[in-house]
C-alpha positions in Angstrom: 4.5 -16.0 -18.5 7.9 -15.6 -17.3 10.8 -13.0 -19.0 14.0 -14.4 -20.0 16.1 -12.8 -17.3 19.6 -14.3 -18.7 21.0 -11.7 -20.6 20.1 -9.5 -17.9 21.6 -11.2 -15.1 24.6 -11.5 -17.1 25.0 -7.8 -17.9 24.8 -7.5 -13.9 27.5 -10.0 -13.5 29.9 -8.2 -15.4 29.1 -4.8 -13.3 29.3 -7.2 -10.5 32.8 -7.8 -11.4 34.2 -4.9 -12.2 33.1 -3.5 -9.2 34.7 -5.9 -7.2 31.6 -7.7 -5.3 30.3 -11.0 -5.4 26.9 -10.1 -4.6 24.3 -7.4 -5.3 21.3 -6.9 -3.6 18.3 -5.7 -5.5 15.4 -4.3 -3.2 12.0 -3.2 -4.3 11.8 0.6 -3.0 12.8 3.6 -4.2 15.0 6.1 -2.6 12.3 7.1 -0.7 11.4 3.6 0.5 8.4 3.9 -0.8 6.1 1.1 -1.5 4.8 1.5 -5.2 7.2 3.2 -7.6 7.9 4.9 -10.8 9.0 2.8 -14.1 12.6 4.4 -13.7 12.9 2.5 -10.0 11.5 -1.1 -11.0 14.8 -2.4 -10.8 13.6 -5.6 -9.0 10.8 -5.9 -11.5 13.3 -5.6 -14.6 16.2 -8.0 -13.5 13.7 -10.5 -11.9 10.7 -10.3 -14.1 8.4 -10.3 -11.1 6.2 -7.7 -10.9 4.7 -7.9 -7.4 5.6 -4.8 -5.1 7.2 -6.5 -1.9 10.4 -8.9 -2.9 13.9 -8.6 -2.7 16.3 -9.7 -5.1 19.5 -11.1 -3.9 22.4 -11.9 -7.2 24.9 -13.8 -6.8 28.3 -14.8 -9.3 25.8 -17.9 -10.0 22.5 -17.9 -8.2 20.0 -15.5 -8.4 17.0 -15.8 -5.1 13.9 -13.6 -4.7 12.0 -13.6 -1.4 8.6 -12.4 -1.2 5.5 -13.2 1.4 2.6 -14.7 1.2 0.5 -12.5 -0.9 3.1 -13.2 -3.7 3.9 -16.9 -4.2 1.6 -17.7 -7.0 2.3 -14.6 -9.1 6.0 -15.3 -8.3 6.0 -18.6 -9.4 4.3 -18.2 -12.3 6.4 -15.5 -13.1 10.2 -16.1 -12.4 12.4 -18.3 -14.8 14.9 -20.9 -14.7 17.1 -18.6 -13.1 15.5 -18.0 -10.0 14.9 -19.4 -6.9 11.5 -18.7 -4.8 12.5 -18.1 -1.6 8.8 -18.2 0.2 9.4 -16.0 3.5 7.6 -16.8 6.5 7.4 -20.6 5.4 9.3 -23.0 7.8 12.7 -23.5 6.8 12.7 -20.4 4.7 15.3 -18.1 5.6 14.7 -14.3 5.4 17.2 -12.3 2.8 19.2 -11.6 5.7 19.4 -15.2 7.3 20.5 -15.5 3.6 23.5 -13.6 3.1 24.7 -15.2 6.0 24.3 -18.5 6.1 24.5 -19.1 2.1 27.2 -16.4 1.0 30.8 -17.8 1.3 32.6 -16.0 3.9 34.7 -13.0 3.1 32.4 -12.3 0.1 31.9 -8.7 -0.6 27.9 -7.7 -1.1 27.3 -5.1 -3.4 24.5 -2.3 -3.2 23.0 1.2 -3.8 23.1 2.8 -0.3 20.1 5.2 -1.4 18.0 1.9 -1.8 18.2 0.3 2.0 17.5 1.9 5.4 20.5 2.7 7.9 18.8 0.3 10.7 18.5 -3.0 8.2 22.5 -1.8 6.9 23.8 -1.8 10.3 22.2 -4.6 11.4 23.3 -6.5 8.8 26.9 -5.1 9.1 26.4 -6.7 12.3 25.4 -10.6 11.5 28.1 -10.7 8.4 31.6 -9.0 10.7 31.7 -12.6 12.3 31.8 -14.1 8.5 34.3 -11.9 7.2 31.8 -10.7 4.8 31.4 -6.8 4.3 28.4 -4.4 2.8 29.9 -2.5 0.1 28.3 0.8 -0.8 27.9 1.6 -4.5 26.8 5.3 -5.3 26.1 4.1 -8.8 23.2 1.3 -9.1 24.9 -1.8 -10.9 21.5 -2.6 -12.4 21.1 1.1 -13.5 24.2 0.3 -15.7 23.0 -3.1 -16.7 19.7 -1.4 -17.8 21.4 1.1 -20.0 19.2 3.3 -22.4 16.2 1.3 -21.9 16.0 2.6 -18.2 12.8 4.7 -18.5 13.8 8.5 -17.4 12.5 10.3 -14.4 9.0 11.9 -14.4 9.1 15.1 -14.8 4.9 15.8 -13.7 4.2 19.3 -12.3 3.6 19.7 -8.4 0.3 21.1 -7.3 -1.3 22.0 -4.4 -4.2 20.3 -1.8 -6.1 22.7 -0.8 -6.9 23.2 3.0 -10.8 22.7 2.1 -9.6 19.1 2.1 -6.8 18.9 4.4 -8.1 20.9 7.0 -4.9 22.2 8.4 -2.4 24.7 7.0 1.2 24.2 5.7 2.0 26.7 8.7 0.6 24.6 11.5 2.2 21.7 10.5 5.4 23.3 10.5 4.6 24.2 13.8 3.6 20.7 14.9 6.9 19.4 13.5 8.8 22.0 15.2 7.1 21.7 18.2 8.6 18.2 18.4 12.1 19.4 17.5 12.0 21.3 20.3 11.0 19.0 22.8 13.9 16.1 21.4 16.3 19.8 21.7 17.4 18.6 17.9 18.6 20.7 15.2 15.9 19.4 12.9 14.3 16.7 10.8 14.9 15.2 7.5 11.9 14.1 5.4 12.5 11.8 3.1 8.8 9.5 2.4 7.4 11.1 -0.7 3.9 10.7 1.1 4.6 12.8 4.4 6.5 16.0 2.4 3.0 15.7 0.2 1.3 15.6 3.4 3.4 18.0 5.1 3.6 21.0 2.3 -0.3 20.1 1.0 1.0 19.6 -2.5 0.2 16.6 -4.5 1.8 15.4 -7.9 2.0 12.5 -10.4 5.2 11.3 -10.4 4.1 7.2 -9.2 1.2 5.7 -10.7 -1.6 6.1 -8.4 0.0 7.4 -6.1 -0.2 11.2 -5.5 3.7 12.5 -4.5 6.1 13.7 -6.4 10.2 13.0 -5.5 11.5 15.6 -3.2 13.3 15.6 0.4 12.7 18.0 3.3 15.0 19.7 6.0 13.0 21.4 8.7 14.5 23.1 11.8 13.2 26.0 14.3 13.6 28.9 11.8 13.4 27.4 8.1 11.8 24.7 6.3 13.8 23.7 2.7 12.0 21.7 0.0 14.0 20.3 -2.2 13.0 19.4 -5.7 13.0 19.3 -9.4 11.9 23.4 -9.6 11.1 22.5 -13.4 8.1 21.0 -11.8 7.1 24.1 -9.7 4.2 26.2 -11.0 3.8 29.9 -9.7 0.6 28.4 -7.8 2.7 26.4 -5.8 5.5 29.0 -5.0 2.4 31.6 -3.9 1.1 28.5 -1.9 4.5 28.2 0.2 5.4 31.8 0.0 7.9 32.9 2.4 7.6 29.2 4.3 9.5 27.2 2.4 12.4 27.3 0.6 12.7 25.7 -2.7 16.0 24.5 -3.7 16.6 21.6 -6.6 16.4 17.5 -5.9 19.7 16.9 -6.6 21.2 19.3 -4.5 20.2 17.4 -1.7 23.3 15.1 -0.6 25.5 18.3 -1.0 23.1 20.3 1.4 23.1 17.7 4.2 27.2 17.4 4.3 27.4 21.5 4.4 24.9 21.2 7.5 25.9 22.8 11.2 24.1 21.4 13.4 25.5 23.4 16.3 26.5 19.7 18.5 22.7 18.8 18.0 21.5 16.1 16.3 19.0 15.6 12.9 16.4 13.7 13.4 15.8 10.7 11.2 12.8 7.8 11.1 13.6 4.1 10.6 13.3 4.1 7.1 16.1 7.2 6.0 17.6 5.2 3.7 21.8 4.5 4.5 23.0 7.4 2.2 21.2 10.0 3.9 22.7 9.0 7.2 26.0 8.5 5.9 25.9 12.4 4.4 25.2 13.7 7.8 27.5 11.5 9.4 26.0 8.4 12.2 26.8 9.9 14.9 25.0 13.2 14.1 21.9 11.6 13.6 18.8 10.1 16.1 16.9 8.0 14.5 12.8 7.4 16.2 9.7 6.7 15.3 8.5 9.2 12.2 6.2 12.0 14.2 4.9 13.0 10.5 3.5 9.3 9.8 1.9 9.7 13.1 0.1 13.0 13.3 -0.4 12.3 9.2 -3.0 8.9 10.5 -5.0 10.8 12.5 -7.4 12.7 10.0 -9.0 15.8 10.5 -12.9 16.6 10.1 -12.1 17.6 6.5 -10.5 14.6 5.8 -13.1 12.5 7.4 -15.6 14.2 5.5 -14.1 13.6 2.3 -13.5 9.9 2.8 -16.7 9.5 3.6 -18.0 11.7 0.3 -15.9 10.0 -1.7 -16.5 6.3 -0.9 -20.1 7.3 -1.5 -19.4 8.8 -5.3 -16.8 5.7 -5.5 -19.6 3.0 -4.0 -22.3 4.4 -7.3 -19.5 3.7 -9.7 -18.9 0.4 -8.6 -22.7 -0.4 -8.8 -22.7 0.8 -12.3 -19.9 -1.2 -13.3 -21.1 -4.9 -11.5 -24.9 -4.0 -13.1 -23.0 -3.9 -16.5 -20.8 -6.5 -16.7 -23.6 -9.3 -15.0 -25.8 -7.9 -18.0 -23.3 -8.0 -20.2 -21.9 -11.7 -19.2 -25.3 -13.5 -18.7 -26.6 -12.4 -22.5 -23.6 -14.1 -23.6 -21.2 -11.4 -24.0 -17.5 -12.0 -23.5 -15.1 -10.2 -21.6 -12.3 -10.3 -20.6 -10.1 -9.3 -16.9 -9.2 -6.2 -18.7 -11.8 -4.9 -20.3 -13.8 -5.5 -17.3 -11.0 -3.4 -15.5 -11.1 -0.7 -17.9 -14.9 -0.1 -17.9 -15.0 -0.2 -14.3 -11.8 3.0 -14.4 -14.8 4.6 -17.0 -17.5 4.6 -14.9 -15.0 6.0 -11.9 -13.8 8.4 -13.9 -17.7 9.9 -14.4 -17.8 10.9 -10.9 -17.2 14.4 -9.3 -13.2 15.3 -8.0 -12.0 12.1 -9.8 -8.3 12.4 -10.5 -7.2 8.4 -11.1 -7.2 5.3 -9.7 -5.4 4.3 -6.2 -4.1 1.0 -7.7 -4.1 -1.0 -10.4 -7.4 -3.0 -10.5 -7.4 -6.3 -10.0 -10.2 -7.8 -11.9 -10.0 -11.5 -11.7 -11.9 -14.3 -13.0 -11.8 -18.2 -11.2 -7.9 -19.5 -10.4 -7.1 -15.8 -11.0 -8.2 -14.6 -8.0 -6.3 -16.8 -6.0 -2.9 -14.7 -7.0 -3.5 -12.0 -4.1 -2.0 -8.9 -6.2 -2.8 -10.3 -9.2 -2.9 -7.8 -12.4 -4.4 -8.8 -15.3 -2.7 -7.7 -18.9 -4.0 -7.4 -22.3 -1.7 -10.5 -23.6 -2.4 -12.8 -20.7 -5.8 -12.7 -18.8 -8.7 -14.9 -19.1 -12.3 -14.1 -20.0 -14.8 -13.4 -17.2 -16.6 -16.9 -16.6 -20.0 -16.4 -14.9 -19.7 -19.7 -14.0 -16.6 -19.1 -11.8 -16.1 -16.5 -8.7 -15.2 -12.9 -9.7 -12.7 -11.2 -7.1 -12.3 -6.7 -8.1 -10.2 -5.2 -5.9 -10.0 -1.7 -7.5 -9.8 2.1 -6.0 -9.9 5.6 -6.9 -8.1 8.5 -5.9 -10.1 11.7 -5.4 -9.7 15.3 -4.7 -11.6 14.8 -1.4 -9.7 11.2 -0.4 -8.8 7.6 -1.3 -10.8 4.8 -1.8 -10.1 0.8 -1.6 -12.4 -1.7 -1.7 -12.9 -5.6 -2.9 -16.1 -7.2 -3.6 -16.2 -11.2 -4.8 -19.2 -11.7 -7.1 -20.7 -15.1 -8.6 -23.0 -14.4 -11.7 -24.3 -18.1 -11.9 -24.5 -20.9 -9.2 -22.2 -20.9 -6.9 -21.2 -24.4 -5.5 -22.2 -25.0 -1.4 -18.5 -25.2 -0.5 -17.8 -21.4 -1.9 -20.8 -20.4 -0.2 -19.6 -22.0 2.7 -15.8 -20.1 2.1 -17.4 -16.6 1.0 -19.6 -16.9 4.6 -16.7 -17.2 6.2 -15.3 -14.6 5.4 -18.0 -12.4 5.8 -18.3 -13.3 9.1 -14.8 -12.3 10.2 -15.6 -9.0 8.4 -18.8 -8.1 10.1 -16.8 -9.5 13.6 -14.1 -6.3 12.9 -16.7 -4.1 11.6 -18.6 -4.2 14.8 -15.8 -4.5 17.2 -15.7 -2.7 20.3 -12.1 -2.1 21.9 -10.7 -0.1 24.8 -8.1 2.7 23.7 -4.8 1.6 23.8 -5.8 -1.7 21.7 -3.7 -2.6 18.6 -4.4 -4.4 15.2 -2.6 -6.7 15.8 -4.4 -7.7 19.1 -7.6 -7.7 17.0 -6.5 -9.5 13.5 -7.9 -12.6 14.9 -11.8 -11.4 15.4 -11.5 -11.8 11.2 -10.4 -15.0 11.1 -11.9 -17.3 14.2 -14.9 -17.8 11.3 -12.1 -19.3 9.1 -10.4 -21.0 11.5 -13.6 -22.6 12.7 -13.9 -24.7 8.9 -9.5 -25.6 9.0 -9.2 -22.3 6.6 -6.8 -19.6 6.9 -5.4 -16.6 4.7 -2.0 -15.1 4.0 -2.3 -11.5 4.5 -3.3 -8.8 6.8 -6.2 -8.0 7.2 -5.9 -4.1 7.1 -3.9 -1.2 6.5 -4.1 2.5 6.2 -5.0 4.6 3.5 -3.9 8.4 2.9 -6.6 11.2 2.1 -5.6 11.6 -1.6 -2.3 9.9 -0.7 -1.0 6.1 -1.1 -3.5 3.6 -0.7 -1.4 1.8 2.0 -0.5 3.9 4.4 0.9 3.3 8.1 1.8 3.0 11.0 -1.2 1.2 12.1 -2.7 -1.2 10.3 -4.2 -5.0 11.3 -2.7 -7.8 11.2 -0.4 -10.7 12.4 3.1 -9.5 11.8 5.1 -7.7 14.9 4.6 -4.2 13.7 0.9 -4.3 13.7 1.3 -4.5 17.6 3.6 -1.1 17.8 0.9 1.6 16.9 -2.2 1.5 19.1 -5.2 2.4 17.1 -6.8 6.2 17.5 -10.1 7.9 16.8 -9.8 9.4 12.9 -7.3 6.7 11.7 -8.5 4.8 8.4 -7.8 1.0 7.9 -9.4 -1.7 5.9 -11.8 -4.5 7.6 -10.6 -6.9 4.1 -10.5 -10.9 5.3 -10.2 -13.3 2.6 -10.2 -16.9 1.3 -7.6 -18.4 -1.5 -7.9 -21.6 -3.2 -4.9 -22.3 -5.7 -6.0 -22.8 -8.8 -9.3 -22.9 -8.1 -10.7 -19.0 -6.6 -10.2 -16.5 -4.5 -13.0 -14.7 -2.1 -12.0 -10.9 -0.2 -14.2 -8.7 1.4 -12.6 -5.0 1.6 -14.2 -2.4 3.2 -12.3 0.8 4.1 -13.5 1.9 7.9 -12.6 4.9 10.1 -12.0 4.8 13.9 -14.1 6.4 16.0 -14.5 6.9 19.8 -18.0 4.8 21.1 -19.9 5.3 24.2 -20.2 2.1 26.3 -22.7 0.9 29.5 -19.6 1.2 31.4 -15.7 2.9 31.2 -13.4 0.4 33.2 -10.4 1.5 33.6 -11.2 5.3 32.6 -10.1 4.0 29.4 -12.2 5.1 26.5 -13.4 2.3 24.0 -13.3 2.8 20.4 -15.1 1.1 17.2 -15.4 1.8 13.6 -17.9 3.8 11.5 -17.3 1.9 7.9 -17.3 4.3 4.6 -17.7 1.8 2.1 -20.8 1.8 0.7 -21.8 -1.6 -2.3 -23.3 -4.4 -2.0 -21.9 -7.6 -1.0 -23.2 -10.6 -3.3 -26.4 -11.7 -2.0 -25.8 -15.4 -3.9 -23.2 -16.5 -2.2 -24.1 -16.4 1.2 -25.2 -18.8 3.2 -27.6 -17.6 5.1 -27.6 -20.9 7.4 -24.2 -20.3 8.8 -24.6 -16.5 9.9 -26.3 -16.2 13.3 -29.2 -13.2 13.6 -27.2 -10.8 14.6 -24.6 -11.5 11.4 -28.1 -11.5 9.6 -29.1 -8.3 10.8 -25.8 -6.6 10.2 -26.3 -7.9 6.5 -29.5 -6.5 6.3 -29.1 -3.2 8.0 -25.6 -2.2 5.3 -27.6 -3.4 2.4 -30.0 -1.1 3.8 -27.9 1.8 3.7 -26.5 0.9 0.5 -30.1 1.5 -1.2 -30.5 4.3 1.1 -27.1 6.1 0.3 -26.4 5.3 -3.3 -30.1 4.9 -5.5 -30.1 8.7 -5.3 -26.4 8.8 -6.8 -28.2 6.4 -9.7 -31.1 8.2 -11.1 -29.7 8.4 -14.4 -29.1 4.9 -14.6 -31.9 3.1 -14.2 -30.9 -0.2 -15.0 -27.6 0.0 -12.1 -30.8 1.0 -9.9 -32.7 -2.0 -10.4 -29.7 -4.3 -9.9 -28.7 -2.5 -6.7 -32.3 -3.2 -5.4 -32.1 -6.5 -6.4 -29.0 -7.4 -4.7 -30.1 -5.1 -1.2 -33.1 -7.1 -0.6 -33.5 -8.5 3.0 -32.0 -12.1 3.6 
């Protein structure tokens, strides 16, 4: 259902105005740019009434526009008012934000925003397209929709920090440091600024609380070749933290920051800054004391160590019983008649998940989706809203759990009745561009990008298609989506070559409005192969898959897979009865379903 948004937007116009800008731009991150965010940052969500976590919100003195991709266009549309206009990005004739402002705005207009809230690269670049018009960015320290918001702006979490031991992490706060500093030396910079919640977690081995499912906690870092300052809310500091640092780090508080990086000297060298340091941060150093690359944290932080590895694959193991347990349930629950709903199914599955060793909460919100539903990508079912589990329709759960050891993510499309030859036909489909990644073989050097089309030549074969990636990193007890590899069709998934001990997910899928929705998600680790042959001296590199469930033995079709597709089938089912009925013993009936849905096709 949509939320009225009119009083809302109209509380923004009058900031709007007496501010002096005819515009204000409303983007989805944090000022951290960070993907998923606390309550007290959903200003997108709260003036737009979308709650999907990529859009951008563009207000006007009479128009209001949000833009979001693919994944989104469903939810969106069933969620904006009157208001708003979709603007459906990558569409043709759908101009990006950007094209926007620039071809929509009347010239000379003056385009409010929060400099904290968009990187330095997009903010110059749009500087760039809107000098011609007349038009001009106008930085506002203040966020107008902060002040529209008032009181009912939830406050900043306030969880406690704590730390990730080096049992799991595998590598010490010190040789990190080093690592870092390594590469400050060899750019001959006076340092780095850290400013993605996940890398200082990464960087410092301290966790926290402060975004749902997401283990990070707000804070910035300044390293350089002699000292390495944390910066954060010290209220959330526990002894066991400061003993963890010790004599490393140096706390000082959050909101000391901007002050900090103006009283810099930097001695005629330069800080160094990734492509996402939001516009304020450059702005207090000063642009021309800045050198913005490519974030060496968020590339030594993808490549895992043995620990990690170890854990991911521990973890998906624990994660893969749970998610038995909770499938045997609800198909015994559903086909003697019970009913159910999206929710409850959500929250039993978060019960059983919670049962297992080092569980400390989920990854993301689950989406547990009966028929139509699971044709909204993101979709989150709510109390109010969502529909009862229908064993006669397609069930899409995409769900995850975060654990002391690693992270898990994984989707698995069920059908507790008949399913109709034409889903059979879809679900095969995607199958088959799942197995086609899964057992890819690929000299070193090779991107996602270059193989996002191995998942969908099946799909293409039958006319079909979907609107997403089809992988992305995830963290070791860090965000679920992770970078800066990842597979898929957009630009960026053809910058970062894939490496032995990065994660991604192998997750093709099918989408039918209105009708269902079919993913496979399996999360897979990359790992270096021997081959007949080496041309090139290259290397060649493959995946070793960690998620361990059954697939849904009913909707297959076992006519369209070819023997080797048949064998691959047969051979994880295998290991799914071989790796997870001893994690079952004390639930006999989740053993008998698992055997059930293993057996050889």
């Amino acid at each position: 259902m949509p939320v009225a948004t009119s009083d809302r937007l109209a509380s923004l116009r009058l900031e709007m105005k007496a501010h002096d800008v005819n515009v204000f731009l409303v983007p989805s991150e944090d000022a951290h740019q960070s993907e998923y965010i606390a309550d007290c940052d959903k200003r997108r969500h709260w003036i737009s009434g979308f709650t999907g976590s990529a859009g951008f919100a563009v207000v006007t003195e009479t128009e209001a526009a949000l833009f979001t991709d693919g994944r989104y266009f469903l939810q969106a549309s069933q969620q904006l008012d009157s208001n708003w206009t979709l603007m459906k990005q990558g569409l043709p004739d759908v101009p990006t934000w950007q094209e926007y402002l620039v071809k929509n705005i009347p010239a000379g207009s003056r385009i409010g925003l929060d400099p904290t809230l968009i990187n330095a690269v997009d903010a110059h670049q749009l500087k760039l397209q809107l000098e011609p018009l007349g038009s001009q960015l106008v930085p506002i320290n203040e966020n107008l929709v902060d002040l529209a918001w008032g009181k009912d702006r939830p406050e900043a979490p306030k969880n406690k920090v704590f730390v990730q031991p080096i049992e799991y992490t595998g590598k010490s706060v010190n040789d990190k440091l080093e690592e870092v500093r390594g590469h400050i030396r060899d750019k001959n910079a006076y340092g780095v600024i850290v400013s993605a919640l996940d890398e200082i977690a990464w960087l410092f081995n301290l966790r926290g609380s402060d975004i749902e499912c997401n283990p990070v906690f707000f804070s910035y870092a300044v390293i350089n070749e002699t000292e390495a300052t944390l910066f954060v809310d010290l209220d959330k500091v526990t002894d066991a933290v400061k003993s963890h640092l010790g004599s490393s780090v140096t706390l000082k508080p959050y909101s000391e920051f901007f002050t900090a990086l103006k009283e810099l000297n930097l001695n005629e060298k330069k800080l160094l800054v990734n492509n996402k340091t939001s516009l304020a941060v450059e702005v207090a150093v000063g642009e021309t004391k800045v050198l913005e690359e490519r974030s060496f944290i968020t590339d030594r932080k993808a490549i895992k160590t043995k620990e990690e590895l170890e854990g991911m694959r521990a973890c998906h193991l624990r994660d893969g019983a749970a998610l038995v347990r909770y499938l045997s349930w609800l198909e015994g629950k559903l086909l003697s008649g019970v009913k159910l709903s999206e929710v409850e199914g959500a929250d039993r599955l978060e019960q059983f998940r919670a049962e297992q060793e080092r569980y400390v909460g989920l990854s993301f919100a689950t989406i547990s989706s009966t028929g139509s539903n699971g044709a909204i990508i993101h979709y989150k079912p709510e109390k109010e809203t969502c529909k009862i589990i229908d064993p006669a329709q397609i069930y899409l759960c995409d769900s995850g759990g975060q654990y002391l050891d690693g992270t898990t993510d994984v989707t698995r499309t069920f059908h507790f009745g008949t399913p109709t030859d034409y889903e059979k036909r879809c679900f095969t489909r995607v199958l088959q561009g799942h197995i086609a990644i899964d057992v890819a073989v690929f000299p070193k050097g090779t991107t996602g990008y270059l193989l996002d089309p191995f998942a969908r030549q099946p799909l293409w074969k039958d006319g079909l298609n979907f609107l997403h990636g089809t992988g992305h990193g995830v963290g070791s007890f860090l965000n679920v989506h992770e970078g800066p590899h990842g597979i898929g069709i957009r630009p960026h998934f053809n910058d970062t070559p894939l490496a032995a001990g990065m994660t991604v997910t192998d997750e093709p899928g099918y989408y039918e409005d209105g009708k269902f929705g079919i993913r496979i998600e399996n999360v897979v680790l990359v790992k270096d192969v021997e081959t007949p042959n080496n041309f090139g001296g290259r290397g060649y590199l493959g995946f070793e898959h960690v998620t361990i469930a059954p697939l849904g033995l009913n909707l297959i079709d076992v006519n369209l897979l070819t023997s080797s597709e048949r064998k691959w089938v047969n051979d994880y089912h295998q290991e799914c009865w071989d790796k997870l009925s001893p994690l079952l013993a004390h639930d006999a009936t989740a053993a008998v379903w698992l055997k059930k849905e293993t057996q050889p096709i």
